[in-house]
N, C-alpha and C positions, 0 to 999 in steps of 0.2 A: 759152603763153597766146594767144587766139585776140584779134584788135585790139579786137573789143567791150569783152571784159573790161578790155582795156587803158585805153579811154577811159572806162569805168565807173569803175575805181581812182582814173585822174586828177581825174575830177570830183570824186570823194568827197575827193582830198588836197587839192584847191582849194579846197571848201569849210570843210574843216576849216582851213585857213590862213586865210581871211577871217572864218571867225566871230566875232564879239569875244567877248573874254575875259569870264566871270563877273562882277560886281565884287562880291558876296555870297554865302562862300561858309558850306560845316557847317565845325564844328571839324576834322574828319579833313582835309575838299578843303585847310582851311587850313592844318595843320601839313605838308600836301605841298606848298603855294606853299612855305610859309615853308621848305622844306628840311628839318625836323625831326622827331622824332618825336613822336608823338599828347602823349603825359607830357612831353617838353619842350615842348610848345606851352601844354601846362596848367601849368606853370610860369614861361613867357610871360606867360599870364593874371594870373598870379599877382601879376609883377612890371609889373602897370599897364595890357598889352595890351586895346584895350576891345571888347569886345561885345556886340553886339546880342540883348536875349533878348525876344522876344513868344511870350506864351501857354506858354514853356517851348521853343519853337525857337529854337535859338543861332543866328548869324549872324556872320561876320567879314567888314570890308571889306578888301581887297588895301589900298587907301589907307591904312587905318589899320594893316597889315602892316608896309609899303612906311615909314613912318612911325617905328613901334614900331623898327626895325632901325638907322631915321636918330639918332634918340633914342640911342639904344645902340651907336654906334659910335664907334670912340676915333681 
């Protein structure tokens, strides 16, 4: 690879390293925070996980993730 490319890459991994993170994400982005699969995040739900629903768009906070796990840990 020629150094342009090289310095192009790095910019792009730097910015991807400082972007902040989502704090709102869909049900899928969220069963991939949460480590699980899509049915075990809707069983998650199930068991009190809360979400945000407007107009029919779901919404999960990491905080309330991050939370639901604390809750649930022995």
């Amino acid at each position: 690879m020629n150094n342009t490319m090289l310095e192009e890459i790095k910019k792009i991994f730097i910015t991807l390293q400082t972007k902040p993170p989502k704090e709102w994400l869909s049900l899928k982005e969220a069963a991939e925070y949460a480590g699980v699969s899509y049915n075990t995040f809707i069983k998650f739900r199930e068991m009190g996980l809360r979400v945000a629903e407007v107009e029919g768009v779901k919404r999960v906070s990491c905080k309330e993730i991050d939370k639901f796990y604390e809750n649930h840990s022995f």
